[in-house]
Gaussian input, Z-matrix of N, CA and C with variables (Angstrom, degrees):
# hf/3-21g

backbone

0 1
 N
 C     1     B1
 C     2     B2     1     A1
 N     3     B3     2     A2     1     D1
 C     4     B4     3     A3     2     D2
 C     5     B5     4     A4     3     D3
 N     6     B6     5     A5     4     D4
 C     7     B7     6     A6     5     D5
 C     8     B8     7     A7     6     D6
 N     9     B9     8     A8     7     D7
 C    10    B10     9     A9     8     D8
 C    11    B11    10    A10     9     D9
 N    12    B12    11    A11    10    D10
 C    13    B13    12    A12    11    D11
 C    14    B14    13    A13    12    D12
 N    15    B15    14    A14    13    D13
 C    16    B16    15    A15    14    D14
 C    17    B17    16    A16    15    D15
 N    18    B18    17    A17    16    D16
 C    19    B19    18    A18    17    D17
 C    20    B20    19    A19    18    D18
 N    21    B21    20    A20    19    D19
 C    22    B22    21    A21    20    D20
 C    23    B23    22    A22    21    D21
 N    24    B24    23    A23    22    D22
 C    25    B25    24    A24    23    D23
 C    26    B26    25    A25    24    D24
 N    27    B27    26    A26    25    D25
 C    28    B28    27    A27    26    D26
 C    29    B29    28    A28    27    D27
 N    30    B30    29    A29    28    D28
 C    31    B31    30    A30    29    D29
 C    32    B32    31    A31    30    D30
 N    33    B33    32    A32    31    D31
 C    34    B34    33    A33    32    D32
 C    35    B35    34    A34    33    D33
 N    36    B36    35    A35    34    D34
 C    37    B37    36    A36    35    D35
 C    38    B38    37    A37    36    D36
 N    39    B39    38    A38    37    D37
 C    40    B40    39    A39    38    D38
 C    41    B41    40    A40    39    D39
 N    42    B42    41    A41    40    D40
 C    43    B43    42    A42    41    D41
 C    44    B44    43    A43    42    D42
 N    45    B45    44    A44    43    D43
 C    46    B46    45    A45    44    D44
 C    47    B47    46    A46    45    D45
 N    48    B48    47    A47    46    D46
 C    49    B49    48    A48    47    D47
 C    50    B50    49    A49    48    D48
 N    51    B51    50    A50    49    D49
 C    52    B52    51    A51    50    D50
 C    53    B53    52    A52    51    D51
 N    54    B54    53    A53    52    D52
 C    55    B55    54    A54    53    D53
 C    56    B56    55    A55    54    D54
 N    57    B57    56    A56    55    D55
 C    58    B58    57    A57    56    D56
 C    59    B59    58    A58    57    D57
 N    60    B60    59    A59    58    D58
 C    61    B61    60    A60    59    D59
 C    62    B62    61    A61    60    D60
 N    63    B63    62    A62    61    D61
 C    64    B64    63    A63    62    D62
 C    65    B65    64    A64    63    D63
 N    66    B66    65    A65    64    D64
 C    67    B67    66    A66    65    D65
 C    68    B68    67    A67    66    D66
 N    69    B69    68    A68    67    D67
 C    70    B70    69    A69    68    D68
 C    71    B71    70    A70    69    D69
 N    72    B72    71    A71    70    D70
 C    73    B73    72    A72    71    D71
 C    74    B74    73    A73    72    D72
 N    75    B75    74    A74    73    D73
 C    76    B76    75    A75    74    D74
 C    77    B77    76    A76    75    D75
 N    78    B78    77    A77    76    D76
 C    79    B79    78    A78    77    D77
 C    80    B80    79    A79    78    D78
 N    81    B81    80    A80    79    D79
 C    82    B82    81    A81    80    D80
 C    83    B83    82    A82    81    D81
 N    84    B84    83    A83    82    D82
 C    85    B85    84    A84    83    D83
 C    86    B86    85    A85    84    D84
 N    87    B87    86    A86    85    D85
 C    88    B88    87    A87    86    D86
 C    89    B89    88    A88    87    D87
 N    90    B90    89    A89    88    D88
 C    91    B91    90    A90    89    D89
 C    92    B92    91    A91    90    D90
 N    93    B93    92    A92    91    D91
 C    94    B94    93    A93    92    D92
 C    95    B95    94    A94    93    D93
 N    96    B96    95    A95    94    D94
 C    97    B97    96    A96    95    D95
 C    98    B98    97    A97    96    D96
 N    99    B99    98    A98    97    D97
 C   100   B100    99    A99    98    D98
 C   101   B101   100   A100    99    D99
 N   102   B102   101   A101   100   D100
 C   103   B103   102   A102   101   D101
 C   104   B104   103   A103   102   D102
 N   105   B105   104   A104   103   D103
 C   106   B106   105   A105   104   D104
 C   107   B107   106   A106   105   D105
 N   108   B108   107   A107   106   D106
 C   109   B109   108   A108   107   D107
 C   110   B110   109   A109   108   D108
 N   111   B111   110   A110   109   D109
 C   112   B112   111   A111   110   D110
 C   113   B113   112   A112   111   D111
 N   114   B114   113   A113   112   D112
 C   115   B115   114   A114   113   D113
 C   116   B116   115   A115   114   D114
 N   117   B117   116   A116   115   D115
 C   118   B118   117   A117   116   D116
 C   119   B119   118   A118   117   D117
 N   120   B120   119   A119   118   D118
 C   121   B121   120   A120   119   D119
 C   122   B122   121   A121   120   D120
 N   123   B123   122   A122   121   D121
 C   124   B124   123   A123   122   D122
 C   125   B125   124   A124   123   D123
 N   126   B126   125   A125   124   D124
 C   127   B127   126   A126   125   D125
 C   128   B128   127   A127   126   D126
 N   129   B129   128   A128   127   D127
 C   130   B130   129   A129   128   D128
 C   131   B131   130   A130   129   D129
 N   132   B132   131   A131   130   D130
 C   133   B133   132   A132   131   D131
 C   134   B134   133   A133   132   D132
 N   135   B135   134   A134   133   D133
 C   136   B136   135   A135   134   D134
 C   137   B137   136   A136   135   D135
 N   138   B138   137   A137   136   D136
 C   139   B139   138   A138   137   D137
 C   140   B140   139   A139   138   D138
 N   141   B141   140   A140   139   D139
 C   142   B142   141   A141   140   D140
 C   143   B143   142   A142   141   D141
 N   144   B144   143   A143   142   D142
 C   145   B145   144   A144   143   D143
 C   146   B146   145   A145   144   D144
 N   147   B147   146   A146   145   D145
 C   148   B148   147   A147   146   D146
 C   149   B149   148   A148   147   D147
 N   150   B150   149   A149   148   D148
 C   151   B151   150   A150   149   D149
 C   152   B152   151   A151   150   D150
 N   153   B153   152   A152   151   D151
 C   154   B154   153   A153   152   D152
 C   155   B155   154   A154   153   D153
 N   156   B156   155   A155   154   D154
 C   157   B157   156   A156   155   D155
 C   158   B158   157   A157   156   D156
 N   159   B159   158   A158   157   D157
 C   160   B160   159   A159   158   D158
 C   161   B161   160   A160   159   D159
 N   162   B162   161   A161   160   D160
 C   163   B163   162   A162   161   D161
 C   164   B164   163   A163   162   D162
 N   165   B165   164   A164   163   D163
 C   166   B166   165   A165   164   D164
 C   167   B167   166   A166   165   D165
 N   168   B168   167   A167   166   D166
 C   169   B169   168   A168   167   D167
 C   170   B170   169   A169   168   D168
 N   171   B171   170   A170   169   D169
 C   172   B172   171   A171   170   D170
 C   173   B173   172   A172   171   D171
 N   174   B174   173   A173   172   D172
 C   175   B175   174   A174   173   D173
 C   176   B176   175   A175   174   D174
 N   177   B177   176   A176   175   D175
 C   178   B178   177   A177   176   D176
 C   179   B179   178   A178   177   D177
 N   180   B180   179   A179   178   D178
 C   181   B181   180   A180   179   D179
 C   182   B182   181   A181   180   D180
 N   183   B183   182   A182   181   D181
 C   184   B184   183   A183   182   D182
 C   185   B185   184   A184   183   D183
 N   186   B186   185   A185   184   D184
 C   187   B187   186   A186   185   D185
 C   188   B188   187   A187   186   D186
 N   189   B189   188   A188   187   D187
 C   190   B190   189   A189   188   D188
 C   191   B191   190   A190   189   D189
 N   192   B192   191   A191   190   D190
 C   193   B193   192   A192   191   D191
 C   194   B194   193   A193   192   D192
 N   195   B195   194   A194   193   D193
 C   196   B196   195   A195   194   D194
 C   197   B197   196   A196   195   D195
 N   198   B198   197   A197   196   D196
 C   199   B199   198   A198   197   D197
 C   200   B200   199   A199   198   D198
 N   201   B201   200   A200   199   D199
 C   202   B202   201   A201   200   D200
 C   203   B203   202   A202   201   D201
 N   204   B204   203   A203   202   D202
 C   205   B205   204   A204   203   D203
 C   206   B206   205   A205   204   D204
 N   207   B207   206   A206   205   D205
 C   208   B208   207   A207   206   D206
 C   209   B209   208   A208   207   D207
 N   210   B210   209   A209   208   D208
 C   211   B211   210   A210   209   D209
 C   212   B212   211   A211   210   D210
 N   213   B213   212   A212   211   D211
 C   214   B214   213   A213   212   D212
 C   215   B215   214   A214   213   D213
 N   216   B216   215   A215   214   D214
 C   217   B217   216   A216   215   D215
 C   218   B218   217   A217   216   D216
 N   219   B219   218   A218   217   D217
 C   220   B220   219   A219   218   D218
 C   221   B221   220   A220   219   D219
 N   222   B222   221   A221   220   D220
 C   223   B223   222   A222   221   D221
 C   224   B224   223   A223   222   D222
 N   225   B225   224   A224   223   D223
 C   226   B226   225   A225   224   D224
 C   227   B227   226   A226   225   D225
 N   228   B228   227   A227   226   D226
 C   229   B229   228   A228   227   D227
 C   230   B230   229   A229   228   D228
 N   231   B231   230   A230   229   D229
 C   232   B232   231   A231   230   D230
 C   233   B233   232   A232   231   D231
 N   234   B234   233   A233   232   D232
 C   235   B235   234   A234   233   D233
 C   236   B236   235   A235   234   D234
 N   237   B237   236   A236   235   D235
 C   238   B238   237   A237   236   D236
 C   239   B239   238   A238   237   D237
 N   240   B240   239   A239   238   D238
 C   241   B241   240   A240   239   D239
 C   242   B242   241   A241   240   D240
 N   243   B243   242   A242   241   D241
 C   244   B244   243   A243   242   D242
 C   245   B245   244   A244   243   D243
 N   246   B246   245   A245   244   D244
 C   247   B247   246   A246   245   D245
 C   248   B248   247   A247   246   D246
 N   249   B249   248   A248   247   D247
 C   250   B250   249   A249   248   D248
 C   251   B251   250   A250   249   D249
 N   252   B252   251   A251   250   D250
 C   253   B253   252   A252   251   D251
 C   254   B254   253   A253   252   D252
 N   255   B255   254   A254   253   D253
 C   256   B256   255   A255   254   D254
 C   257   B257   256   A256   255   D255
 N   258   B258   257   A257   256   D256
 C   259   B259   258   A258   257   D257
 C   260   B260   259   A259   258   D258
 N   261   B261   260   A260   259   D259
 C   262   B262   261   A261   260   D260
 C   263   B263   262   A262   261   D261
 N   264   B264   263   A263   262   D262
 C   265   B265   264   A264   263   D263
 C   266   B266   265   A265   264   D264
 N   267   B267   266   A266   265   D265
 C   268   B268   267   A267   266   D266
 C   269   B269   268   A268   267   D267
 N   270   B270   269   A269   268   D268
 C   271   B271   270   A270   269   D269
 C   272   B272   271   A271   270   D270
 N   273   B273   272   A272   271   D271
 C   274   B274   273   A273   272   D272
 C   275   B275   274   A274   273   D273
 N   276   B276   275   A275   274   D274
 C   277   B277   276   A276   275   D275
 C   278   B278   277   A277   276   D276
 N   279   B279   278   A278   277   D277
 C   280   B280   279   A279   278   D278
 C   281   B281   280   A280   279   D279
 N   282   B282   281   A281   280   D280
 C   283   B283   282   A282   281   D281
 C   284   B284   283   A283   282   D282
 N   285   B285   284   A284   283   D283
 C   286   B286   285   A285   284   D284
 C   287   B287   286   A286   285   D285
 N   288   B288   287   A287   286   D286
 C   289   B289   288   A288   287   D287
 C   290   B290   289   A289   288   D288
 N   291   B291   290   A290   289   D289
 C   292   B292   291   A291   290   D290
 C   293   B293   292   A292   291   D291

   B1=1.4490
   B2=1.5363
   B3=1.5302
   B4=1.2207
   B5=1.3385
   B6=1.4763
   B7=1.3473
   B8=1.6752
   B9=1.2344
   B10=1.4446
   B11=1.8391
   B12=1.1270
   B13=2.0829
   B14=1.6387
   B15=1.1973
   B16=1.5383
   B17=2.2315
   B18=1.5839
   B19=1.6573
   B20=1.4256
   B21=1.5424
   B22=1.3250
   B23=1.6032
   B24=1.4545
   B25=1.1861
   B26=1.7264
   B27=1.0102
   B28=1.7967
   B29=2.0760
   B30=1.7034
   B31=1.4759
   B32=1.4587
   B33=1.7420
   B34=1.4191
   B35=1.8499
   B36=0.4501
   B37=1.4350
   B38=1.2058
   B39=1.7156
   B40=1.1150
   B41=1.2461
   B42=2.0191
   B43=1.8694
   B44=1.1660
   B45=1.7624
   B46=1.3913
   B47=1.3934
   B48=1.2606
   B49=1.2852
   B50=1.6432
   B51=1.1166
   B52=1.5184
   B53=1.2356
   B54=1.5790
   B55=1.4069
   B56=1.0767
   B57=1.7867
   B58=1.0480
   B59=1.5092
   B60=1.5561
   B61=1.3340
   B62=1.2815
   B63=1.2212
   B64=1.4471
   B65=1.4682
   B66=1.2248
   B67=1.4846
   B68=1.4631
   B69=1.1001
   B70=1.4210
   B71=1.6459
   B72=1.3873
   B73=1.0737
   B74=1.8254
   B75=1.3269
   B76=1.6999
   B77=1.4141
   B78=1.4205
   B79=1.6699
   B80=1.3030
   B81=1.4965
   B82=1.5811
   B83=1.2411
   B84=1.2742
   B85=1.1341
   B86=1.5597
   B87=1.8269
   B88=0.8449
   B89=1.9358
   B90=1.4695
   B91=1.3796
   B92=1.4300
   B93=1.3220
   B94=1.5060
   B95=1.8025
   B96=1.1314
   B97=2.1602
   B98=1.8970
   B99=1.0986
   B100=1.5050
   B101=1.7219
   B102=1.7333
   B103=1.2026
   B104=1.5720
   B105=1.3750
   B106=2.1891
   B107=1.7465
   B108=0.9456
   B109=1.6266
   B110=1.8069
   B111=1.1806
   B112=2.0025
   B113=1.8419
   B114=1.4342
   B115=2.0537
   B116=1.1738
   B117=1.8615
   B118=1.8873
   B119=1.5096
   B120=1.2299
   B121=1.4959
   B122=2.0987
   B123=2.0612
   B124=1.6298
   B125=1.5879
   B126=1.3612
   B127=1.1865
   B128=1.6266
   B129=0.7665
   B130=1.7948
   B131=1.2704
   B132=2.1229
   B133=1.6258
   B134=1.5386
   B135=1.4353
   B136=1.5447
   B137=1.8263
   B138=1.1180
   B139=1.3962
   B140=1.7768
   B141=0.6793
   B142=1.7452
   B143=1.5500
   B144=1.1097
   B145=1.9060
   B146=1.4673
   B147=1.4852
   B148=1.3576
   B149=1.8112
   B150=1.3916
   B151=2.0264
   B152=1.6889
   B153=1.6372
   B154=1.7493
   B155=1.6213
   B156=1.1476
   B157=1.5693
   B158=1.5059
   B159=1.5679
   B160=0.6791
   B161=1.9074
   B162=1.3837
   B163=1.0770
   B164=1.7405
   B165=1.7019
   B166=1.5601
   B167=1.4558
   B168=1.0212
   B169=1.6857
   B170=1.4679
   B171=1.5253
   B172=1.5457
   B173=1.2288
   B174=1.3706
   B175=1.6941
   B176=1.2260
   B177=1.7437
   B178=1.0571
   B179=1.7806
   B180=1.2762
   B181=1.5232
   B182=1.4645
   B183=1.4906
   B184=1.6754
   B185=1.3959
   B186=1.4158
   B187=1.3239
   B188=1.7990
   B189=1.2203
   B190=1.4760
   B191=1.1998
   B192=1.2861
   B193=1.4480
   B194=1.9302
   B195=1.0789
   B196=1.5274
   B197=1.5044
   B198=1.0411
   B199=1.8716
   B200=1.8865
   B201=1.1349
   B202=1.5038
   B203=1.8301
   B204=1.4118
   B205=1.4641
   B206=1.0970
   B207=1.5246
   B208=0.7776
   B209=1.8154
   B210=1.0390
   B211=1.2997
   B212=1.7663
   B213=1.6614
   B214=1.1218
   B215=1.5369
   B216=1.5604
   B217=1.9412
   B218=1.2349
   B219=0.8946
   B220=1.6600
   B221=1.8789
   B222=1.2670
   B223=2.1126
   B224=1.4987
   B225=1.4361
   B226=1.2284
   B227=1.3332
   B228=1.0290
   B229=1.7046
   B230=2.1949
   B231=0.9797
   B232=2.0475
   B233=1.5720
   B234=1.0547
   B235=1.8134
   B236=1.3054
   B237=1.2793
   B238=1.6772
   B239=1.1636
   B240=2.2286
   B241=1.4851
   B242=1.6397
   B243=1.1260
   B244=1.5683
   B245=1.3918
   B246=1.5009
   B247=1.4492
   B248=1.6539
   B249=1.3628
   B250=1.1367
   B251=1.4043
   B252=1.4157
   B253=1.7550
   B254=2.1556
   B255=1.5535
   B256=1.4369
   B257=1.4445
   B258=1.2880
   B259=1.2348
   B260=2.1848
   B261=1.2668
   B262=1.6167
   B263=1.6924
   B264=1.0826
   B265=1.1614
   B266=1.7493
   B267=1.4914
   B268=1.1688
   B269=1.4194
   B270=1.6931
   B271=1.6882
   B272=1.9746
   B273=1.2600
   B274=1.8458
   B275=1.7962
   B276=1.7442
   B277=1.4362
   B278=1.2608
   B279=1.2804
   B280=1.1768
   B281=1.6241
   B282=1.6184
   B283=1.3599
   B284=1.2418
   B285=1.6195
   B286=1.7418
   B287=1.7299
   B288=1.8406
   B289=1.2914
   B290=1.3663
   B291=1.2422
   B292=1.2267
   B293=1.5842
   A1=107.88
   A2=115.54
   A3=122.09
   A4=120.81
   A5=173.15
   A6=160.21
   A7=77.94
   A8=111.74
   A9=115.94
   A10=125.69
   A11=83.56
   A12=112.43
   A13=116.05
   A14=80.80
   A15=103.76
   A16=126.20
   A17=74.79
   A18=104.35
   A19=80.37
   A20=123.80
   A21=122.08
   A22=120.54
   A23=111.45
   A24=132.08
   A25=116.93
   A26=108.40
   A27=123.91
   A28=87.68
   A29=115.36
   A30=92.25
   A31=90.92
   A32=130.05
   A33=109.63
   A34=117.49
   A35=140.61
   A36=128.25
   A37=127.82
   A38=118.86
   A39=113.13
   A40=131.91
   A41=101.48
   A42=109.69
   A43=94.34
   A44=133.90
   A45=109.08
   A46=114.18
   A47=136.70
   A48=127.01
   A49=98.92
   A50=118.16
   A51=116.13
   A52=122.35
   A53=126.78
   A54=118.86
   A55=119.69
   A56=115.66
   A57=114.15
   A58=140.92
   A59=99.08
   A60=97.21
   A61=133.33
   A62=124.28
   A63=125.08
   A64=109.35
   A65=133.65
   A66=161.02
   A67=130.41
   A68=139.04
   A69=127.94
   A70=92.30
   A71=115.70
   A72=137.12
   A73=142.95
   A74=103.62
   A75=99.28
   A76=79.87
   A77=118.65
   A78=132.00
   A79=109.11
   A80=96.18
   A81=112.69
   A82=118.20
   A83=139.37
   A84=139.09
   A85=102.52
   A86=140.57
   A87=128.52
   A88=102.48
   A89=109.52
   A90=128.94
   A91=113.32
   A92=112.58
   A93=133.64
   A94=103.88
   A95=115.21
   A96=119.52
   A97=80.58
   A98=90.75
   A99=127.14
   A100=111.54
   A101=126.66
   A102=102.74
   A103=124.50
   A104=84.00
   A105=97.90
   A106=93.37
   A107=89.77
   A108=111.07
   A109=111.61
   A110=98.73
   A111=98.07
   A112=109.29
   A113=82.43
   A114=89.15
   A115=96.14
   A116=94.32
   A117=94.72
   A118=113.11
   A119=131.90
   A120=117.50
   A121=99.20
   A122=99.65
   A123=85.59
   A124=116.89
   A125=109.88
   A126=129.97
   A127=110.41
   A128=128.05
   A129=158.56
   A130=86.29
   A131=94.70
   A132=104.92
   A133=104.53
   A134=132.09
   A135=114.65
   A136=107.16
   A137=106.58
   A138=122.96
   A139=129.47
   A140=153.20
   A141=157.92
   A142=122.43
   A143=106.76
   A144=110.44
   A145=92.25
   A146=129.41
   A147=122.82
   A148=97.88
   A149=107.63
   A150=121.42
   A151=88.58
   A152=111.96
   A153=117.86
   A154=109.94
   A155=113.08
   A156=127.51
   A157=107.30
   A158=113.56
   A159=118.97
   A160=130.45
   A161=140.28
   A162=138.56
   A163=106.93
   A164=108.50
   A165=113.67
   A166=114.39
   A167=116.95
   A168=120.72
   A169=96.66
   A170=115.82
   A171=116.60
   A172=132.02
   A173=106.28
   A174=104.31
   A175=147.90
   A176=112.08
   A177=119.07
   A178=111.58
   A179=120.84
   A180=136.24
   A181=107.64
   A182=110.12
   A183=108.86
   A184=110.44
   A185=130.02
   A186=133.86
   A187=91.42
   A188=105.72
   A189=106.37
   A190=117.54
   A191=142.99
   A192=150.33
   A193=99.33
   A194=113.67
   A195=135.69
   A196=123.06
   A197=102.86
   A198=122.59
   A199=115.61
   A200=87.83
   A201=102.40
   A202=116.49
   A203=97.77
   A204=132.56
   A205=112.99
   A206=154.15
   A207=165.94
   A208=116.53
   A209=98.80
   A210=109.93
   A211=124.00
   A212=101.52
   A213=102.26
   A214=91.84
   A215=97.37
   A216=95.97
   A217=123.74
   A218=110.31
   A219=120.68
   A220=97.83
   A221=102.40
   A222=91.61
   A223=104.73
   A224=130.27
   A225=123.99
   A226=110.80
   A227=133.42
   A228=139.06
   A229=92.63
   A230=99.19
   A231=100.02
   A232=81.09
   A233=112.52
   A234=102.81
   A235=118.88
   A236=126.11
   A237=151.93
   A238=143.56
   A239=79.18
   A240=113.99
   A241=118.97
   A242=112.96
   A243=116.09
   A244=101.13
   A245=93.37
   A246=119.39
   A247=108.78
   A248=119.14
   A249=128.79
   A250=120.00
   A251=113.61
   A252=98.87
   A253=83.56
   A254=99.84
   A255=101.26
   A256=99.34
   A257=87.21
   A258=103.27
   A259=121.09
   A260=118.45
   A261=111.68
   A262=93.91
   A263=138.07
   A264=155.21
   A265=104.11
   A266=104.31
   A267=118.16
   A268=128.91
   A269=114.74
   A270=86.36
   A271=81.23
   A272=82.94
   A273=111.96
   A274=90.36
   A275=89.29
   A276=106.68
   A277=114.95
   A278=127.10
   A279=161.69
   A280=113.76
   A281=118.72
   A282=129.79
   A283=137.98
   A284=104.20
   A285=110.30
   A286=119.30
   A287=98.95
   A288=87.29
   A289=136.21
   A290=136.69
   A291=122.72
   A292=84.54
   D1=128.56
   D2=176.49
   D3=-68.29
   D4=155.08
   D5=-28.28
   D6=125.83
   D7=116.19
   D8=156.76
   D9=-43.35
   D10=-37.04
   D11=177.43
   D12=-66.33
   D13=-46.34
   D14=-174.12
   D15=-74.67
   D16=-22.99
   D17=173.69
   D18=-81.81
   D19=-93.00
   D20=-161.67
   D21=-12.61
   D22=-68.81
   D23=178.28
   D24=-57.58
   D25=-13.88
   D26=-169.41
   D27=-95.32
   D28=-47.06
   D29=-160.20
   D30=-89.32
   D31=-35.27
   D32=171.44
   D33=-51.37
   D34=-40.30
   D35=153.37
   D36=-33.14
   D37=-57.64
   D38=-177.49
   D39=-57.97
   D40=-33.03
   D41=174.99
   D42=-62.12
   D43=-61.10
   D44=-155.64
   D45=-63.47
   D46=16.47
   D47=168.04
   D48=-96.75
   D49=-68.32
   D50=171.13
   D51=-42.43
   D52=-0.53
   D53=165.48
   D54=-90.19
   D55=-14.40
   D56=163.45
   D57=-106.08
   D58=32.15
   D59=157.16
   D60=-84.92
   D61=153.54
   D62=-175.90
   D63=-85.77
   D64=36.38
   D65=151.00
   D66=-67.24
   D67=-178.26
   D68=149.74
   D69=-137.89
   D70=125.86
   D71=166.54
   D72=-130.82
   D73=143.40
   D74=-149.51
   D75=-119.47
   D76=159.67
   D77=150.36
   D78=-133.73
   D79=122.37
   D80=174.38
   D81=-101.00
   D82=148.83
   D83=-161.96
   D84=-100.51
   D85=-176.64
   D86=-142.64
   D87=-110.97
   D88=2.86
   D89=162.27
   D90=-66.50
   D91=-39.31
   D92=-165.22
   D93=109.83
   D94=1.51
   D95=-172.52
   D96=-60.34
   D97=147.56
   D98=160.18
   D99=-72.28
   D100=106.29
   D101=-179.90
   D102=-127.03
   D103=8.99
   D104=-175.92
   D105=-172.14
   D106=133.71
   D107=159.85
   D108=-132.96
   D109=131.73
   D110=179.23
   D111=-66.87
   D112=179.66
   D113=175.81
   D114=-36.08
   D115=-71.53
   D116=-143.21
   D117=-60.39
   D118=-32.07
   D119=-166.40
   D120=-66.94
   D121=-35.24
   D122=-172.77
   D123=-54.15
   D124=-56.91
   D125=150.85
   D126=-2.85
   D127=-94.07
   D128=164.00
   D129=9.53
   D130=-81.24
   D131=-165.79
   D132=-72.55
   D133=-18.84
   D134=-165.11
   D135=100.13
   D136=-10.90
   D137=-176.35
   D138=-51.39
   D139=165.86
   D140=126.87
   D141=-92.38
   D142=138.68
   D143=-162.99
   D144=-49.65
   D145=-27.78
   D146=-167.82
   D147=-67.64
   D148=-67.57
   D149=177.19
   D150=-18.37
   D151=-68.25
   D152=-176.18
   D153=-35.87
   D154=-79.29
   D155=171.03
   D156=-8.25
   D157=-70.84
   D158=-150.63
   D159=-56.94
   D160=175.99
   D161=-157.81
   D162=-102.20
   D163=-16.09
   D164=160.27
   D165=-88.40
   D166=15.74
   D167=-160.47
   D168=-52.09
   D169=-62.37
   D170=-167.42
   D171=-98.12
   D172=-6.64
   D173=133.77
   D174=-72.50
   D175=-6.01
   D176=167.12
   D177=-103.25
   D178=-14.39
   D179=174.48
   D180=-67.66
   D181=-59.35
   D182=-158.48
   D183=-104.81
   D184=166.26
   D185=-167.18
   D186=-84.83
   D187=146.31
   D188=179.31
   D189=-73.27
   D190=8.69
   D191=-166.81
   D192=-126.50
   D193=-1.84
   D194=169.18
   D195=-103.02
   D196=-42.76
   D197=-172.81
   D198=-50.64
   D199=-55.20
   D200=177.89
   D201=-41.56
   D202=-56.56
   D203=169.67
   D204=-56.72
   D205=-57.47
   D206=171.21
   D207=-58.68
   D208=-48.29
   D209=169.77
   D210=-65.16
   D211=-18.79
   D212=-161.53
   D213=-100.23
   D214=-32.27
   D215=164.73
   D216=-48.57
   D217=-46.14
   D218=-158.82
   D219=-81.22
   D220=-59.95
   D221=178.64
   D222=-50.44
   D223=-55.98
   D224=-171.62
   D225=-58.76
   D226=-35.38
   D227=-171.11
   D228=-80.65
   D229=-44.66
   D230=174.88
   D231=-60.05
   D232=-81.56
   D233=-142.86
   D234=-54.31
   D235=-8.48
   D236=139.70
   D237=-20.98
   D238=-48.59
   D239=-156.15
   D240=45.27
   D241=61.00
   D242=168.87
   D243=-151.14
   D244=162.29
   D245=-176.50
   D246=-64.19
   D247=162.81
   D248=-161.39
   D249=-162.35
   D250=137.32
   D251=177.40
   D252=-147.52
   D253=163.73
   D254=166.78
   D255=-163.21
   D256=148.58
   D257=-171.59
   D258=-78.46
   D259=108.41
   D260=-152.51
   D261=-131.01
   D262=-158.92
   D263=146.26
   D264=-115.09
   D265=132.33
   D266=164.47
   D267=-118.36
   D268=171.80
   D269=-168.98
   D270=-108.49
   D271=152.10
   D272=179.19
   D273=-106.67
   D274=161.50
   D275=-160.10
   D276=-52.71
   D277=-40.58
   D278=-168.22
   D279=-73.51
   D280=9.77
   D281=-160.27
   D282=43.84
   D283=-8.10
   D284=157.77
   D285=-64.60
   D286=131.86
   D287=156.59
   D288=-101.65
   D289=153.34
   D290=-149.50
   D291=-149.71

């Protein structure tokens, strides 16, 4: 049995390793909720893990001519249960999408 403390200290660790990848990475939970994104992707958009959290997240993230697609990646790849990436334009802080 893990130490309630010891969990704590086990997943803060784990983000600061995932913040430093030179990646952009999201974790979704098994609903499809949004539940961690690292620096660089917050960074990216200009965001706060809360902006991530949130229930406009990917209408305000992806170009609307992308969204649909993306969305449809990502449930089919959950209901799978496997990992997933697709390729979309997103908007960066700066209002470019890229």
């Amino acid at each position: 049995m893990i130490d309630a403390e010891d969990r704590r200290q086990a997943e803060s660790e784990f983000r600061r390793l995932l913040d430093l990848l030179p990646q952009y990475l999201c974790v979704y939970g098994a609903e499809g909720n949004p539940l961690y994104a690292n620096d660089p992707l917050l960074d990216f958009f200009g965001f706060t893990l809360d902006d991530f959290r949130s229930e406009d997240f990917q209408k305000r993230a992806f170009h609307p001519d992308d969204l649909e697609h993306a969305q449809s990646v990502r449930n089919e790849a959950m209901r799978l249960g496997e990992g997933w990436e697709v390729e979309a334009r997103i908007l960066r802080k700066d209002g470019q999408y890229r």
